[in-house]
C-alpha positions, 0 to 999 in steps of 0.5 A, spaced: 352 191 269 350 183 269 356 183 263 361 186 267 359 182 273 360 176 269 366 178 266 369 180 272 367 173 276 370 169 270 377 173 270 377 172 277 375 165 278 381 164 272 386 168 277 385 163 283 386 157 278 391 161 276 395 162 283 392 155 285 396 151 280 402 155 282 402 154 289 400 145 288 406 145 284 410 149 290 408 144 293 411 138 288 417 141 287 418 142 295 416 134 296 421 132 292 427 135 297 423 132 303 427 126 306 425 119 304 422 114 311 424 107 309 421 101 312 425 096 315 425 091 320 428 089 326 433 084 327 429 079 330 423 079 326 420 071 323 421 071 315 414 072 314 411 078 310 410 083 315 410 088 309 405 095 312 398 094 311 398 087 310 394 084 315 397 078 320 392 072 317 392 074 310 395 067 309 389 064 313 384 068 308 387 065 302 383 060 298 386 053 295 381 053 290 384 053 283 382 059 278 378 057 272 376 062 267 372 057 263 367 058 267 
C-alpha cells in the first residue's frame, strides 16, 4: 500500500512540474509579444541624470576620496 502511495505522489509531483514548466514557458513566449515601455524625458528637463531609480542627491552622496587598493 505505502509503495503505491509513494509511487503515486512521485508520478503526480512529476506532472505538475511537468504542466508548471509548461505554462511558466507560455508565459515567456507571451512576454516577448507584449509592447515595450521606454523612458523618455521631457523637453524641458536639466541635462542632469534623471535615469529611474536613481535618487536626486546621488551626486552629493559621492565621495572625493581616491581609491587605493594597496590597503
Amino acid at each position: 500500500m505505502w509503495l503505491t502511495l509513494i509511487a503515486t505522489a512521485t508520478a503526480a509531483a512529476i506532472c505538475l512540474s511537468v504542466i508548471n514548466l509548461a505554462f511558466q514557458i507560455n508565459k515567456v513566449r507571451d512576454a516577448r509579444h507584449l509592447p515595450v515601455v521606454e523612458f523618455t524625458l521631457p523637453h524641458n528637463v536639466p541635462l542632469r541624470d534623471q535615469s529611474p531609480g536613481t535618487p536626486i542627491n546621488a551626486q552629493k552622496n559621492q565621495r572625493s576620496v581616491p581609491f587605493d587598493p594597496g590597503t
